[in-house]
C-alpha positions in Angstrom: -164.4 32.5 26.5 -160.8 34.0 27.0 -159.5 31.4 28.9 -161.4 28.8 26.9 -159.4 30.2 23.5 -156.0 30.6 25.2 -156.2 26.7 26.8 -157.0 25.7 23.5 -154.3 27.2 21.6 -151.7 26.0 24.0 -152.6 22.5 23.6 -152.0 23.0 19.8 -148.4 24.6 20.4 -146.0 21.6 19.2 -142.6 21.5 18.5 -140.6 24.2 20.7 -136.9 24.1 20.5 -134.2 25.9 21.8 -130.9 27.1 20.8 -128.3 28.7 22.6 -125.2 30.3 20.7 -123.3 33.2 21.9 -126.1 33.8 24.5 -128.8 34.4 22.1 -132.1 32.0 21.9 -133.7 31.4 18.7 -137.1 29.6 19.2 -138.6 27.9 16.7 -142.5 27.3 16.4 -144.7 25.4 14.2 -148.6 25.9 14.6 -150.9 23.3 13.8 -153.8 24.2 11.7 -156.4 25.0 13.8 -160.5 25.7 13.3 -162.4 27.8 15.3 -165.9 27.3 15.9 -168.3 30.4 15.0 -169.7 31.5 18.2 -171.2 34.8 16.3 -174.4 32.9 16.1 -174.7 31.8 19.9 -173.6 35.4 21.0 -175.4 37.4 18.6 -172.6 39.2 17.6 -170.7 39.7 13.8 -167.1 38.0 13.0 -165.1 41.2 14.7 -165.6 39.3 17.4 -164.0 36.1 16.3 -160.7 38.1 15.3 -160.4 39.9 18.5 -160.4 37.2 20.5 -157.6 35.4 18.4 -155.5 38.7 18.3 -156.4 38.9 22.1 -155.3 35.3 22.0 -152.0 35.5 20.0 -151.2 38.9 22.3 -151.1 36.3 25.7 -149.2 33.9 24.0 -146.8 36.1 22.8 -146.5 37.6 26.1 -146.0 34.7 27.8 -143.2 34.0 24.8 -141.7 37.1 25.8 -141.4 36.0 29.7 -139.9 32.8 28.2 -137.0 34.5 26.7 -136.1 36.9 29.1 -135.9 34.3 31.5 -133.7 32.3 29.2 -131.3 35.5 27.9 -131.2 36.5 32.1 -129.9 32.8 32.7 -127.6 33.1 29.3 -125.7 36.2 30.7 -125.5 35.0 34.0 -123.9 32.0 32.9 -121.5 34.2 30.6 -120.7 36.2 32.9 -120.1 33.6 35.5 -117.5 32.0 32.5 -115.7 35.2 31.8 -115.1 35.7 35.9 -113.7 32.2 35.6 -111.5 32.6 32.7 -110.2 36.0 34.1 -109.5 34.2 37.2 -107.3 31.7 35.6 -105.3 34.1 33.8 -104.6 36.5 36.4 -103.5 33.2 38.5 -101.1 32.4 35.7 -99.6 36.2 35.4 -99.1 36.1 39.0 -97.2 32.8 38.5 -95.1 34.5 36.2 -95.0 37.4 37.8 -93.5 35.2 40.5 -91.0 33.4 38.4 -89.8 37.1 36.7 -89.4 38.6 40.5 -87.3 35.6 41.2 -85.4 35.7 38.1 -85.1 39.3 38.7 -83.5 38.9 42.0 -81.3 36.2 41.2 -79.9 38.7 38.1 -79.5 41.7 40.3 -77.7 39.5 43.3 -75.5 38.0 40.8 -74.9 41.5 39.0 -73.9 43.0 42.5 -71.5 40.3 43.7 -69.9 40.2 39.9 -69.7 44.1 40.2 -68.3 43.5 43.8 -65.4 41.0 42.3 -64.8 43.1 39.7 -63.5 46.3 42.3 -61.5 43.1 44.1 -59.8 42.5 40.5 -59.5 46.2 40.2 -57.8 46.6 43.2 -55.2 43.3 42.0 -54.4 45.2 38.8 -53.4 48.2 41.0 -51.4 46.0 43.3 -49.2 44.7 40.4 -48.0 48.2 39.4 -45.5 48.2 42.6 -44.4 45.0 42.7 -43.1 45.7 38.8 -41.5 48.9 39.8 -39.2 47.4 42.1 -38.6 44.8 40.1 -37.2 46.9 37.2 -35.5 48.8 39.0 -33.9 46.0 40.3 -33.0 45.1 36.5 -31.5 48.0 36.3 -29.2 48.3 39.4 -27.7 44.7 38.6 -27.0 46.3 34.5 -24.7 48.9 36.9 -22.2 45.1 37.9 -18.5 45.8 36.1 -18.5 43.8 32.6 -17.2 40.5 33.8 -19.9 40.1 36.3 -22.9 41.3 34.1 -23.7 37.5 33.4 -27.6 36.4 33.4 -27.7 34.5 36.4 -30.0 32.9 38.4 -31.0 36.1 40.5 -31.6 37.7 36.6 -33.7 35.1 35.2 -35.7 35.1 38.3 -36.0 38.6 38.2 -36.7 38.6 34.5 -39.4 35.8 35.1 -41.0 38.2 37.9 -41.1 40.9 35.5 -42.6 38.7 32.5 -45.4 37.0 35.7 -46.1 40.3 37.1 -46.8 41.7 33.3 -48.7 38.5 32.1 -50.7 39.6 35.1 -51.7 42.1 35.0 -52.5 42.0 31.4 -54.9 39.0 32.2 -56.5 41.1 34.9 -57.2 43.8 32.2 -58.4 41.6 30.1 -60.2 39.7 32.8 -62.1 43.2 33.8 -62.9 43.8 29.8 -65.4 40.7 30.2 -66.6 41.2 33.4 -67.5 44.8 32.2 -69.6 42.7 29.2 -71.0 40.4 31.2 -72.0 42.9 33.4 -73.6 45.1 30.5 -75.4 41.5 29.4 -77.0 41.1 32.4 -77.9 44.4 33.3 -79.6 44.1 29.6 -80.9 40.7 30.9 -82.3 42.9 33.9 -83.6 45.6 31.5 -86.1 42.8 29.8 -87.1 41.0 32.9 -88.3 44.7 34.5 -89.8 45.5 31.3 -91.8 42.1 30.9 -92.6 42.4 35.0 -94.0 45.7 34.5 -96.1 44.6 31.6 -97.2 41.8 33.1 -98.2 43.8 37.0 -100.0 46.1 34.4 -101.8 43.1 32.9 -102.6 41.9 36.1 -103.7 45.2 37.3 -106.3 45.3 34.1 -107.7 41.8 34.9 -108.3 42.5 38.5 -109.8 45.0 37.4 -112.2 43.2 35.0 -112.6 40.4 38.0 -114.5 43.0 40.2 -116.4 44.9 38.0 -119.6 45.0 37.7 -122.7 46.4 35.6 -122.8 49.2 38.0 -119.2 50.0 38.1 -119.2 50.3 34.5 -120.1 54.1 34.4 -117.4 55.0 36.7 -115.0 53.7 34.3 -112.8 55.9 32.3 -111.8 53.9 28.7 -110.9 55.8 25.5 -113.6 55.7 22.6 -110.9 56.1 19.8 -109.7 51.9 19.7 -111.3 49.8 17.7 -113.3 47.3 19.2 -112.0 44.4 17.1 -108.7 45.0 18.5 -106.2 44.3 15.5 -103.0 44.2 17.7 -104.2 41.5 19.8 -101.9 39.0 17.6 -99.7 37.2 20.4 -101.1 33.8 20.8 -101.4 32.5 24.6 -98.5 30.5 23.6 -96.3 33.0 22.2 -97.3 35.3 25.2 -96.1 32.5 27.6 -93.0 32.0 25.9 -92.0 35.7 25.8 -91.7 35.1 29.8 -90.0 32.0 29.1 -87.7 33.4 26.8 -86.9 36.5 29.2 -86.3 33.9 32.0 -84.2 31.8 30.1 -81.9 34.6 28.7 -81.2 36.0 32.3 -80.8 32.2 33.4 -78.2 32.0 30.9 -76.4 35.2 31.8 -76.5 34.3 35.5 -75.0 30.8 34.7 -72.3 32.9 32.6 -71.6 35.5 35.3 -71.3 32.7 38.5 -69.1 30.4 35.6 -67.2 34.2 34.9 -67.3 34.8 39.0 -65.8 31.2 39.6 -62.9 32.0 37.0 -61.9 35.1 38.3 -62.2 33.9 41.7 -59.6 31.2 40.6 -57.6 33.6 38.6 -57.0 35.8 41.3 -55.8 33.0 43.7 -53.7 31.5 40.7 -51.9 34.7 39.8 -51.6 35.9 43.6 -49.9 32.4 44.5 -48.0 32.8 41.1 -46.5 35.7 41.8 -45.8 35.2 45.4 -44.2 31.9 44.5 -42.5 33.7 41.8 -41.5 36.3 44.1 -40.7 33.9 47.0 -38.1 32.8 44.0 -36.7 35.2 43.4 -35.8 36.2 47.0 -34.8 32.8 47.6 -32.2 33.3 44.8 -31.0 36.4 46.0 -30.7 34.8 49.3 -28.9 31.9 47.8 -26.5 33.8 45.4 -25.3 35.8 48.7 -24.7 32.7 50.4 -23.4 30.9 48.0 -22.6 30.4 44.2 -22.6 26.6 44.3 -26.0 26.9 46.3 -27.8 28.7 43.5 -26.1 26.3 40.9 -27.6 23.2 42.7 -30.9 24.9 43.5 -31.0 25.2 39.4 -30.1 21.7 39.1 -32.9 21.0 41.3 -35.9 22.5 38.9 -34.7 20.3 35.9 -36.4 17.2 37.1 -39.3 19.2 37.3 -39.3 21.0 34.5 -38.3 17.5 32.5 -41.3 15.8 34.1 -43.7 18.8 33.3 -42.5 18.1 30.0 -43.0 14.3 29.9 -46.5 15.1 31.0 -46.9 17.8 28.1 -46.6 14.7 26.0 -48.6 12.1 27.8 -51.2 15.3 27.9 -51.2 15.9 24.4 -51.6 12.0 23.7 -54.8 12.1 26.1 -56.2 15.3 23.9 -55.6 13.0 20.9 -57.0 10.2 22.0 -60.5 12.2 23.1 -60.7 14.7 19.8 -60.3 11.1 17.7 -63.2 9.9 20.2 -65.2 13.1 19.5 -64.5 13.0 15.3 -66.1 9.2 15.2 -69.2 10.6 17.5 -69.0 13.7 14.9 -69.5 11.2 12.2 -72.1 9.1 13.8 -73.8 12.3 14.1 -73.3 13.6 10.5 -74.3 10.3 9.3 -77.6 10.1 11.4 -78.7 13.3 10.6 -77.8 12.7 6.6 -79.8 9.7 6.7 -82.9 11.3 8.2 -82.9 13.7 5.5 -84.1 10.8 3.2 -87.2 10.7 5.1 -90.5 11.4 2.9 -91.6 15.3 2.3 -94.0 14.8 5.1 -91.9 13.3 7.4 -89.2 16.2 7.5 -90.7 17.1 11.0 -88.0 19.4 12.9 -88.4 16.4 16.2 -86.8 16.8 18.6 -84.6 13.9 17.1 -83.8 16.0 14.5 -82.3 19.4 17.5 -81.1 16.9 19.6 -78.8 15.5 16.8 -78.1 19.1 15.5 -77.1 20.2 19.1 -75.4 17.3 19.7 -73.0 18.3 16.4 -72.7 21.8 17.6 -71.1 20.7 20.8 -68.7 18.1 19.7 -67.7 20.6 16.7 -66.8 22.9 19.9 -65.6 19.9 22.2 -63.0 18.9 19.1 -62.3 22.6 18.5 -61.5 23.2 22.1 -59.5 19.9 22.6 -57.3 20.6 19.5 -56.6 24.4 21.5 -55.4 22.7 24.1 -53.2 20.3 22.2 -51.6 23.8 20.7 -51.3 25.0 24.0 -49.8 22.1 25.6 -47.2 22.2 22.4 -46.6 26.1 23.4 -46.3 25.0 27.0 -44.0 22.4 26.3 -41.7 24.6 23.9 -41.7 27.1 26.3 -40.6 24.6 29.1 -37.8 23.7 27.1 -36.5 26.9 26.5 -36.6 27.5 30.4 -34.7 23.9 30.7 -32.1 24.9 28.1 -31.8 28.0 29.8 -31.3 26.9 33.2 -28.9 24.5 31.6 -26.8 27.0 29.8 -27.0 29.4 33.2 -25.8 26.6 35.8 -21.9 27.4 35.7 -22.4 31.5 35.4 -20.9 33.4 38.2 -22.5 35.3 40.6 -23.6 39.3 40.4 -22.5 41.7 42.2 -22.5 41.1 46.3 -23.4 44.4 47.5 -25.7 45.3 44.7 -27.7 42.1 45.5 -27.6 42.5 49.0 -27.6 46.1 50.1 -29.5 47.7 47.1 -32.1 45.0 45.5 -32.7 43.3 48.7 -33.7 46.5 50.4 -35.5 47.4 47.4 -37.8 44.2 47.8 -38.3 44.5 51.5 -41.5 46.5 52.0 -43.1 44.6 48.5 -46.3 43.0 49.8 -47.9 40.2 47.7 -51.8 40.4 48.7 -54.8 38.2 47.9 -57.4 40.0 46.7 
């Protein structure tokens, strides 16, 4: 009779449906009406008997309700959990990727901090070897002021000497100046360095966390250690995965940016040091030469002077033609200024909903910035080139007032400055 009952209300069963959110299954049933037939006469037995079996009846289906849904919650977390190992997966490949690009970074800032920290010593060590070179040259001043009246004339030897002095001071305040900034650049990428450790450290932390999460399981779970004081709806969580990507990117692109600085910074003062070495050898290879010269021979120093004219005449034809080329380009740059200016004024007339900051709209606001700091640096160099050129002409009118001066004193040239000068070493640093 059981078995009969149960067979008979499973046929009636209609209408089962699933859902699945979050894991949980909500089943749904509607029962048909159904009739039973009253055995009570054919068994002999009163209407408890009826009831029982239905309740025994309802208790097997619900049973076999019950099986149903643990089956489908064990498949539900299964399937979750098989989702979350997935998604931790994924994100402890992409911390590791940044990870990697951080390390890189991070070694890239630290081997362009050491070799900038190495140059610096080398332009150290060039401001130290200025200090003797100037020495002698004063003192060299001050032996020719010792010539009788008549002879105390600024010649050629004293303008070279002068020029030393004024090449070895220009020096040497460049390479103070010149280890000023490579202290700040230094200090910005050691900051630079600061940030990517920090972020690298927070992200191998990270990464340690989500390993972490990868291989556990529900029976590691009680050997785990976790504070009971956070919240569980963690309020802090508030960086987006973008904004956490781009803190990386951000990090990376500020120590890029530093590193482009110091190797820009590293190949200045590289060339700075050749330029003022060969400067003041040249200029103290001049000097010599003139000492030489005026020993030899008056008329030899006054044609050697005759010789630098044309050169200083067509370094000052060139100063011209230089500043015409700077005029030429910051007139090019003011009409792609305006182009600029104009474009961007006109896409301000676009409807509210159409002010989208495109990338139209940064290119065309870089592309101001830079020629607003292409014509600012162009009209720089037209008033250096001026300076240059005024101070060319003072050396040309000096030169040219200087030719027909007489000669210093023979042995103060000869026996006291040049031994003096002898032992002076010009090195390259």
């Amino acid at each position: 009779m059981v078995t009969t009952c149960f067979a008979l209300l499973l046929h009636k069963v209609q209408d089962i449906e699933t859902y699945s959110s979050g894991g949980f299954l909500l089943y749904q049933r509607r029962w048909r009406t159904m009739s039973f037939p009253d055995h009570s006469s054919l068994l002999g037995v009163g209407p408890d008997l009826k009831n029982i079996e239905v309740m025994l009846n309802h208790s097997e289906l619900f049973r076999a309700e019950c099986k149903g849904l643990i089956q489908e919650t064990d498949k539900a977390w299964r399937r979750m959990q098989n989702d979350d190992q997935k998604r931790l997966d994924q994100r402890v490949r992409d911390i590791q990727f940044l990870i990697k690009e951080l390390q890189l970074k991070l070694e890239e800032v630290i081997l362009e901090t050491d070799a900038l920290i190495t140059l610096q010593s080398s332009v150290v060590k060039a401001l130290e070897g200025t200090k003797e070179p100037l020495r002698v040259t004063v003192l060299c001043l001050e032996e020719r002021m010792k010539r009788f009246p008549a002879e105390r004339v600024e010649d050629e030897v004293e303008r070279e000497l002068l020029k030393e002095q004024e090449v070895l001071k220009g020096v040497a305040s460049l390479l103070e100046r010149t280890v000023e900034q490579m202290s700040e650049q230094i200090r910005l990428n050691r900051s630079a360095k600061y940030h990517l450790e920090k972020d690298l450290k927070e992200k191998s932390e990270a990464q340690h966390i989500d390993n972490s999460c990868v291989v556990m399981t529900t029976h590691s779970i009680g050997n785990l250690q976790l504070s009971t004081t956070k919240s569980t709806s963690l309020p802090s969580l508030t960086v987006t995965p973008k904004q956490w990507e781009n803190i990386s990117d951000i990090n990376i692109a500020k120590a890029e940016h530093q590193k482009t600085n110091s190797e820009s910074m590293r190949a200045l003062v590289q060339s700075v040091l050749e330029q003022t070495a060969a400067d003041m050898q040249k200029q103290f290879q001049a000097t010599t030469t003139a000492f030489q010269t005026h020993i030899q021979e008056i008329k030899s120093a006054k044609s050697q002077m005759e010789e630098k004219l044309p050169e200083i005449l067509s370094e000052i034809f060139s100063q011209e033609r230089l500043r015409e080329d700077l005029q030429v380009a910051i007139t090019e740059n003011e009409h792609s200024l305006n182009l600029a200016n104009t474009r961007l004024a006109m896409r301000l007339q676009r409807p509210g909903k159409e002010q989208c900051y495109d990338l139209a709209q940064a290119q065309l606001l870089t592309e101001i910035q830079h020629l607003t700091s292409h014509i600012k640096k162009l009209r720089e160099e037209t008033t250096q080139s001026q300076e240059q050129q005024r101070a060319l002409v003072r050396c040309k009118l000096r030169m040219e007032e200087d030719v027909d001066m007489k000669a210093s004193s023979l042995y103060i040239d000869e026996v006291i400055c040049t031994q003096l000068r002898e032992p002076v070493r010009i090195h390259t640093f």
